[in-house]
C-alpha positions in Angstrom: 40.7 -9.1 -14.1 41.9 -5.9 -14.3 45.1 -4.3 -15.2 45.4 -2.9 -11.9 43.9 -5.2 -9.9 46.9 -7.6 -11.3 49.1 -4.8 -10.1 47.6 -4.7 -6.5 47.8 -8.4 -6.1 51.0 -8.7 -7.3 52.5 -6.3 -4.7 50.5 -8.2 -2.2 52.3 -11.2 -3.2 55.5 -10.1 -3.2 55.3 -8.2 0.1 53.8 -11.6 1.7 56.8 -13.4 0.1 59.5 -11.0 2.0 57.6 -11.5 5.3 57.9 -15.5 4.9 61.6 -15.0 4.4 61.7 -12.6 7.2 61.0 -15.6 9.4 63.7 -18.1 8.7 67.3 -16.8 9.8 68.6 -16.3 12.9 70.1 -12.3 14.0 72.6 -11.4 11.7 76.1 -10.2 14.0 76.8 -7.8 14.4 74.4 -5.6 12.8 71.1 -7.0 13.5 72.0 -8.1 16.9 73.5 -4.8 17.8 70.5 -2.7 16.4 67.7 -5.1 17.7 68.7 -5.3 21.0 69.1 -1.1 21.1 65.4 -1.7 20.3 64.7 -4.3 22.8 66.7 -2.4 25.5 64.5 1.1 25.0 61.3 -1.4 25.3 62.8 -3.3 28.4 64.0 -0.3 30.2 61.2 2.0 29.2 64.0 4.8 28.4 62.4 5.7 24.5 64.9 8.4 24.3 68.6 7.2 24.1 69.6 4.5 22.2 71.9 2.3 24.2 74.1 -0.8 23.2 75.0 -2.9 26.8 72.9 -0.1 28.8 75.6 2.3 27.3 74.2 5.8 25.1 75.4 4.5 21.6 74.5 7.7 19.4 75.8 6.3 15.9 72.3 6.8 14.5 68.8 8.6 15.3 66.3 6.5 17.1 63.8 6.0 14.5 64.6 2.5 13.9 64.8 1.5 17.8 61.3 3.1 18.3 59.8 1.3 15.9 61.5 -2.2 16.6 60.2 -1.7 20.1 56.8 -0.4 19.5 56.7 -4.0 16.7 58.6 -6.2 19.9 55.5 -4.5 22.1 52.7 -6.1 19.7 53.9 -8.8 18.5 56.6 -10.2 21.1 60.5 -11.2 21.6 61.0 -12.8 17.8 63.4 -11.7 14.8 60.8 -11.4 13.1 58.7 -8.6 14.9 62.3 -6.7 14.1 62.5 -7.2 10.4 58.8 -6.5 10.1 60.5 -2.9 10.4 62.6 -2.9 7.6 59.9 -4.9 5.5 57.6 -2.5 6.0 59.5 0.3 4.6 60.6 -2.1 1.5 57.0 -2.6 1.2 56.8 1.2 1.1 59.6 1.6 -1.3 57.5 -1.1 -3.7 54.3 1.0 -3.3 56.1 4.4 -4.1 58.1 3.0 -7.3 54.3 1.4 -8.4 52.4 4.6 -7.5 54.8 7.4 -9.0 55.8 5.1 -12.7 51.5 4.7 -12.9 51.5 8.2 -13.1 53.8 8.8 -16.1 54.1 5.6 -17.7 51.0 3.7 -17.3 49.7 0.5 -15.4 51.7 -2.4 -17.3 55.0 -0.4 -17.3 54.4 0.1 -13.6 53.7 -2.9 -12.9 57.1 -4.2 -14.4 58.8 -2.2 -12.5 57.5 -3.6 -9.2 58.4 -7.1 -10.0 61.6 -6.6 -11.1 62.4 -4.6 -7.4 60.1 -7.0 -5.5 61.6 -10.6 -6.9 65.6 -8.9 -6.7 67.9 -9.0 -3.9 68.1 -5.9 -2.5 63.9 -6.2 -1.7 63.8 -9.9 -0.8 67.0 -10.3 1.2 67.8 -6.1 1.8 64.0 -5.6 2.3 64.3 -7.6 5.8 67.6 -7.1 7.2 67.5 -5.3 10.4 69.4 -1.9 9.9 69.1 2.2 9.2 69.5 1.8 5.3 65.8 0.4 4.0 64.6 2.8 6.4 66.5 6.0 4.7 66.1 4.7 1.4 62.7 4.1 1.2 62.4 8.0 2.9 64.6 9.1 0.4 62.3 7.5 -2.3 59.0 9.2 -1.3 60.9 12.8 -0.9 61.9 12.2 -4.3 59.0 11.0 -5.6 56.9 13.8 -3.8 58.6 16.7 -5.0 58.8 15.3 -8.6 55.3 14.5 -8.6 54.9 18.0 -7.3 56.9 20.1 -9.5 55.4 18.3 -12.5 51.9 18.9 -11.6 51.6 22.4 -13.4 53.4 26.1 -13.3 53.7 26.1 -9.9 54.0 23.2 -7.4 51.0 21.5 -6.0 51.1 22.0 -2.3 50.2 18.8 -0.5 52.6 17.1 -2.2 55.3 19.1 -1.5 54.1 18.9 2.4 54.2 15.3 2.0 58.2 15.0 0.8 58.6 17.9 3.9 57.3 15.0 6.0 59.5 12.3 4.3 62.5 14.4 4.2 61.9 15.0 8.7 61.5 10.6 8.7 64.0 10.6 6.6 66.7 12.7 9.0 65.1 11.0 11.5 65.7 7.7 10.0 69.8 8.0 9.2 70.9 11.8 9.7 71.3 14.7 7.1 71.7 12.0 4.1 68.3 12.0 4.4 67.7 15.3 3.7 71.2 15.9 1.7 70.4 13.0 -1.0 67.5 14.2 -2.3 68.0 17.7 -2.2 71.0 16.8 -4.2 69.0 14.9 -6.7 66.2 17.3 -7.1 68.1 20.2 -7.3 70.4 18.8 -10.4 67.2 17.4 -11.9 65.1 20.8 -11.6 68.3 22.6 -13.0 68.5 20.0 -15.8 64.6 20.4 -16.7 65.0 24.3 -16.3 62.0 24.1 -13.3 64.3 25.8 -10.8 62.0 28.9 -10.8 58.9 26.4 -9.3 61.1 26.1 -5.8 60.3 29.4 -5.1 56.6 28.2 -4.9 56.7 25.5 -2.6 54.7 26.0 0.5 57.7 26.8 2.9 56.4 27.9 5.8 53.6 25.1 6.6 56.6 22.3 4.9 59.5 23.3 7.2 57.1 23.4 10.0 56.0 20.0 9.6 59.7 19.3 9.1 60.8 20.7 12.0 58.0 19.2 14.3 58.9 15.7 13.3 62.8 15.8 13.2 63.8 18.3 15.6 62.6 17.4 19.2 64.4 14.4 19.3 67.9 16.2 18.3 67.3 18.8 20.9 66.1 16.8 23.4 69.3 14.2 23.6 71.4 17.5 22.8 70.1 19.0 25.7 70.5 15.2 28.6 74.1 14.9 26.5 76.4 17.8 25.6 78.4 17.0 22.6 76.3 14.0 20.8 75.2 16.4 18.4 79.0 17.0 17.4 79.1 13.2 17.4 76.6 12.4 15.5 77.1 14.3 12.3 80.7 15.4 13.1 82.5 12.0 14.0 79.9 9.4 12.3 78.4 11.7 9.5 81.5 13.9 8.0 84.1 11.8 9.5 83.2 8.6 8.1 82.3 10.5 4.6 86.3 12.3 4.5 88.3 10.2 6.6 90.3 6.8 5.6 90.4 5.1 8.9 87.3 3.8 9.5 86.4 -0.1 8.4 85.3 -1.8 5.1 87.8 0.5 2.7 86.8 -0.2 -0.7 87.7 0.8 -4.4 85.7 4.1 -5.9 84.0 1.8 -8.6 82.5 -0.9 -5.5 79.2 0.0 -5.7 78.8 -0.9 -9.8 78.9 -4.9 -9.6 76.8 -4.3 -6.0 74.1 -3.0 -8.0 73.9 -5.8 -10.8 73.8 -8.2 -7.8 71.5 -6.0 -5.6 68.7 -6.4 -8.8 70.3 -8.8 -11.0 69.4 -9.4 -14.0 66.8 -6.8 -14.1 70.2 -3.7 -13.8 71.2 -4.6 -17.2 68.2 -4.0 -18.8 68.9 -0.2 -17.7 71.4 -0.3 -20.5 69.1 -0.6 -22.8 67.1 1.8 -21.9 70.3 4.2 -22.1 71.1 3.2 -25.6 67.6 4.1 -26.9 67.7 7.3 -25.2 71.1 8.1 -26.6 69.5 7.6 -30.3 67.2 11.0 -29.4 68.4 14.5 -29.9 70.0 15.3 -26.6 67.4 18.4 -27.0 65.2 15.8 -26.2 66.4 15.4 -22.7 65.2 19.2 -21.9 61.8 19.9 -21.0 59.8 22.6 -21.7 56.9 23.8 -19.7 54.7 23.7 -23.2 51.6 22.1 -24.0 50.1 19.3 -26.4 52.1 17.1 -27.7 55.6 18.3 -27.1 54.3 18.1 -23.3 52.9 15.1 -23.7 56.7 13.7 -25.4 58.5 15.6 -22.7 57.2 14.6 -19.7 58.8 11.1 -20.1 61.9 12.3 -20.9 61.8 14.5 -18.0 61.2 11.7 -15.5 64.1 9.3 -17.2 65.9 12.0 -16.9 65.2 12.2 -13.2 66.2 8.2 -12.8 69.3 8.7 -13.9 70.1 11.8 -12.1 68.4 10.1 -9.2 70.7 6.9 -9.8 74.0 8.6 -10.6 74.0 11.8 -8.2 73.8 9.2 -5.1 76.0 6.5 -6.7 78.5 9.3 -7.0 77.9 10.5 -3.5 78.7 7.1 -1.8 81.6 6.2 -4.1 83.5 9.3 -2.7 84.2 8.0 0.6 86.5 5.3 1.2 84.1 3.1 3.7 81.9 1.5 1.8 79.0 -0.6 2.6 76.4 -2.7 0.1 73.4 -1.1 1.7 74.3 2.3 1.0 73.3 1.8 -2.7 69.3 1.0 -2.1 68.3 4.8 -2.3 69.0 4.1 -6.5 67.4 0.7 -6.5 64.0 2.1 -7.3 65.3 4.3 -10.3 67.4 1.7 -11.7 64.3 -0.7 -11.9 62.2 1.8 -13.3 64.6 2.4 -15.9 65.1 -1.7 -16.1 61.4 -1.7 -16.9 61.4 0.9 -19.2 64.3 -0.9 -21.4 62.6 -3.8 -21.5 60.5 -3.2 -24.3 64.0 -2.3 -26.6 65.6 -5.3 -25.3 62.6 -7.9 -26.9 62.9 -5.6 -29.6 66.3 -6.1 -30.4 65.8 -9.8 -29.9 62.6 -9.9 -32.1 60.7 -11.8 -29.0 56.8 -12.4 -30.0 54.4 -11.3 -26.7 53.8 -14.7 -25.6 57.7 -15.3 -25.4 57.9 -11.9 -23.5 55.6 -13.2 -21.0 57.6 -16.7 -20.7 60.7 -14.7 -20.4 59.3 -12.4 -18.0 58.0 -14.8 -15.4 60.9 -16.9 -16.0 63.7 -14.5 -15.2 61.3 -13.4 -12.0 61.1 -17.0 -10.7 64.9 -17.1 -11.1 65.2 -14.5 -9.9 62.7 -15.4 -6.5 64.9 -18.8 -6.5 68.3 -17.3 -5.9 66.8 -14.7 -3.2 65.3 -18.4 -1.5 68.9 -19.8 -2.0 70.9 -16.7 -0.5 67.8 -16.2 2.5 69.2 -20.4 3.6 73.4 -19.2 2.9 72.9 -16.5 4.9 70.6 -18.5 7.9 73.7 -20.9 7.6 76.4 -18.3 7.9 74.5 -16.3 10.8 73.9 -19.4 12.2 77.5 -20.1 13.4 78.1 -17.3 15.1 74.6 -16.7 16.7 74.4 -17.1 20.6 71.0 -19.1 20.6 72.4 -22.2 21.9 73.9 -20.2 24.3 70.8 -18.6 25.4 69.3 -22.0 25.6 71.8 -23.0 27.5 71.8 -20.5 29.8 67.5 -20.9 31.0 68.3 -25.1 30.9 70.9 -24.3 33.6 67.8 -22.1 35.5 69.4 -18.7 34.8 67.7 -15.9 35.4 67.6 -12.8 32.8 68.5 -10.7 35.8 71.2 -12.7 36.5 75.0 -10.9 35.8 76.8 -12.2 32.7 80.5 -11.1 32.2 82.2 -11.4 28.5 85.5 -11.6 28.4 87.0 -12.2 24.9 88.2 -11.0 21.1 84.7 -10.4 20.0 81.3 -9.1 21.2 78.0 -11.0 22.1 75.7 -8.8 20.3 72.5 -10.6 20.0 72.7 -12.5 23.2 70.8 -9.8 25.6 68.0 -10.2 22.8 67.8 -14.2 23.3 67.9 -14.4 26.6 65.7 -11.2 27.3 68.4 -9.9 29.7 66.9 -7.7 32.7 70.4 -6.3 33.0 73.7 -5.5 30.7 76.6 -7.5 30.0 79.7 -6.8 32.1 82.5 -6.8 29.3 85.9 -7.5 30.6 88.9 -5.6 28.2 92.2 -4.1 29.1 90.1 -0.9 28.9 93.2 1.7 30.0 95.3 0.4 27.1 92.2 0.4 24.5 91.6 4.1 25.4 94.8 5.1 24.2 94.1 3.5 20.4 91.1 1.5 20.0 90.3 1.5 16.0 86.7 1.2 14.5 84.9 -1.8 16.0 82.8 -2.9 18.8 85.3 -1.5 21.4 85.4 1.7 20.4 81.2 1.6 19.9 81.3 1.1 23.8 84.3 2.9 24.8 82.9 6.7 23.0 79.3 5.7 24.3 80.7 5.6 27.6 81.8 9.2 27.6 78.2 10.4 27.3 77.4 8.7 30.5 79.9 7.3 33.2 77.3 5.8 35.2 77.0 3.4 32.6 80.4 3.0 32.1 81.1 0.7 35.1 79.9 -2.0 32.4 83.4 -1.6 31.2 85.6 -3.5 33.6 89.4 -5.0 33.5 90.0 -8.9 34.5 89.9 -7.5 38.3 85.9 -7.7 38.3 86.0 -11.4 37.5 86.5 -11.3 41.2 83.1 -10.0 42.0 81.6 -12.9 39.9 83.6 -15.7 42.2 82.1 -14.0 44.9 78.5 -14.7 43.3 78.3 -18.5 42.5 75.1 -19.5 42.5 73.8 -16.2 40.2 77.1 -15.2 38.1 77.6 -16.4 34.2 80.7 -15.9 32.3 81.0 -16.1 28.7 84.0 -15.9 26.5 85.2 -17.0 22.6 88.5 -17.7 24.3 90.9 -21.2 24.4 91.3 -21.2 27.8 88.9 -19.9 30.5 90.5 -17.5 33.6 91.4 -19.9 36.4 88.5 -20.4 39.2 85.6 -20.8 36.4 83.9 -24.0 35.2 83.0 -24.6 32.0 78.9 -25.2 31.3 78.0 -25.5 27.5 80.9 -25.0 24.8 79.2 -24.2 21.6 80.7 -23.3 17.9 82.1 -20.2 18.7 81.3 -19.4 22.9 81.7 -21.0 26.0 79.4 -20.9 29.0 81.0 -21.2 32.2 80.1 -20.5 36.2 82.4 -20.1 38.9 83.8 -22.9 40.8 81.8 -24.3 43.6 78.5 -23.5 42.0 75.6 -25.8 41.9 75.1 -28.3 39.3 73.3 -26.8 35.9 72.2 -28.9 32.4 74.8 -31.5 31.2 78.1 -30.3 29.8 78.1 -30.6 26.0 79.4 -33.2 24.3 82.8 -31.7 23.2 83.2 -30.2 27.1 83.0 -33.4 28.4 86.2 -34.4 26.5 
């Protein structure tokens, strides 16, 4: 067999190996309930161009994620897993860039490494099918990187298609998450071109036929929703962009340093092999580091320094970028995965130096750490089904079709916390009618689910009368045989029956409604 036919299976295997875990766990609240069901709704309603959360606009992100969850919901049907093929997809892309761009510059086994140690870690096997925006933007931000290096290296000046492919990345990118994905690697290759004194090549990049492309991919959609809803530009990257970069109110406040032990978890062990590959590079002349556009063999010796160079400008520029702000979340880290196990894969020949390991124990070692490594992604895929699993609404929406609901049937929530992934489980026809003290949230409302519904509201008061005070409770006693409500809360409001009680929500109807399925054991108390 092959050198690179071992390499073709082996991303085959690990890419069939993140779709079988993809199966297993229920939706994740909030995030994959909230963003699978904006993908659900744009299928079920056949709106494709706003994103809405409860039928209201909910303009947090672009809709590249919700298109393709409901084009994969179209084909394949109502499961969790037609969402997280989305996300696995793009990990498989990520997988298939980091194989395809190391091949180039550091041959077939090195490459080949470096796939395995992303593909058995974490942050592919457990990241690689969560349903949210940051696979999608990181594995966009991989290929622009990976284009215009490619690019730039390819001679004096840069070779064109290339370049027209990262312009097309960059637009998916943008279109993926918002500017990051056209700020992050601009940021990297512009510190990395400075650093390899190839700043002179940008001004041969084929603009004209790039930022076309670019524009034709990412802009309709921005102009378009711009146009149907003043102000959600200004939202978008002023309030959930800038803000949440500068400001110290928002959720998940974490220290500057955060994202370090997230990355030796996110591709644990593998990350500390990186250090290795730091000390060795620290033994050369730091002339070393600087390439030259030469020939023979200080080329040949240069072009890998050059791209090292660019994983670790790649890894720290966007490490620093997301350790500035004081929200913090573990997915923002997976644009420098791909680096970091390149460079992983490159120290691993100085670490079975140092330890004097024969090539038969390197193998053993190898395939050893990477079934551990497969083992504790199996064991934290079954935590996390268990966790999810408490607060998930799926014996609620089993509940609800043994009692002979309908999905067109109204549902009101009343309570501390929001039914995200319900509408997906039951396959609602219609939104929820939420029931808050909405006057007194308007005056201070924080960063959470209120406040997701409350600003999406503004964009569009029609859809706002899903917002309604205890008062509308009265419009579901005048509906018995059709009305649902569902609530987290001790004690029900008075005129309502209770249905199923569950771990975390209670079913009820109103009072003088026909019989539905038995009561659950605990409800029968």
């Amino acid at each position: 067999m092959t050198e690179q036919r071992k390499s073709w299976l082996s991303l085959a295997a690990l890419f069939l190996l993140l779709l079988i875990l993809a199966v297993w766990r229920p939706l994740a609240v909030p995030d994959e309930g909230r963003y699978g069901e904006i993908g659900r709704w744009m299928l079920q309603s056949g709106d494709w161009l706003t994103p809405r959360l409860n039928g209201i606009p909910f303009f947090h992100k672009p809709p590249y994620l919700y298109w393709l969850e409901g084009i994969s919901l179209a084909v394949f049907g109502a499961h969790a897993w037609a969402l997280r093929l989305v996300p696995a997809l793009h990990a498989g892309l990520m997988l298939l860039a980091l194989y395809l761009s190391a091949r180039q510059f550091t041959g077939e086994v090195v490459a080949r490494r470096a796939a395995w140690m992303l593909g058995s870690s974490l942050s592919f096997l457990m990241g690689g099918q969560y349903v949210n925006h940051d696979m999608l933007v990181a594995s966009w931000i991989g290929v622009v990187i990976w284009c215009f290096a490619l690019a730039f290296m390819h001679g004096d000046r840069p070779q064109a298609a290339l370049a027209r492919w990262g312009f097309v990345a960059c637009a998916l990118g943008v279109l993926s998450k918002g500017m990051i994905g056209l700020a992050l690697p601009g940021l990297v290759l512009l510190i990395w071109l400075g650093w390899t004194r190839q700043l002179k090549k940008v001004l041969y990049l084929p603009w004209l036929s790039g930022l076309v492309l670019f524009a034709l991919i990412a802009v309709p959609w921005f102009w378009l929703a711009g146009q149907q809803f003043p102000g959600m530009l200004d939202y978008m990257f002023g309030a959930q962009q800038v803000s949440r970069f500068s400001a110290t109110t928002f959720n998940n406040r974490q220290p500057w340093w955060f994202y370090l032990p997230c990355l030796l978890i996110l591709l644990f062990p593998w990350a500390l092999l990186a250090f290795s590959q730091a000390l060795a590079q620290l033994r050369r002349p730091a002339l070393a580091l600087v390439l030259g556009s030469g020939s023979g063999k200080a080329a040949q010796d240069g072009a890998p320094r050059a791209w090292t160079a660019l994983c670790w400008i790649w890894l720290l520029a966007i490490l620093g970028f997301f350790s500035i702000p004081s929200s913090k979340i573990i997915g923002y880290v997976l644009p420098v995965i791909p680096p970091l196990a390149l460079l992983a894969a490159l120290g691993w020949d100085s670490a079975v130096a140092w330890f004097k390991l024969e090539l038969p124990a390197q193998r053993r070692w190898f395939v050893g750490l990477c079934a551990a490594c497969i083992a504790l992604a199996l064991g934290g895929n079954i935590a996390a089904a268990r966790y999810t699993g408490k607060r998930s609404t799926q014996e609620v929406a089993q509940a609800l079709q043994a009692a002979g609901a309908k999905p067109s049937d109204p549902l009101y929530l009343i309570g501390a916390d929001f039914a995200y992934d319900l509408p997906f489980y039951r396959q609602a026809e219609a939104p929820m009618v939420v029931i808050q003290d909405w006057p007194a949230l308007r005056k201070s409302v924080g960063d959470n689910w209120k406040s997701e519904l409350l600003e999406g509201a503004a964009f569009d008061p029609q859809a706002a009368r899903m917002l309604q005070t205890r008062e509308a409770l009265a419009q579901a006693k005048a509906q018995p045989n059709a009305s649902w409500l569902l609530s987290d809360e001790e004690f029900p409001p008075e005129g309502f029956a209770l249905v199923f009680e569950g771990q975390v929500w209670s079913l009820y109807r109103p009072q003088g409604a026909p019989p539905s399925a038995p009561e659950s054991p605990k409800a029968a108390e």
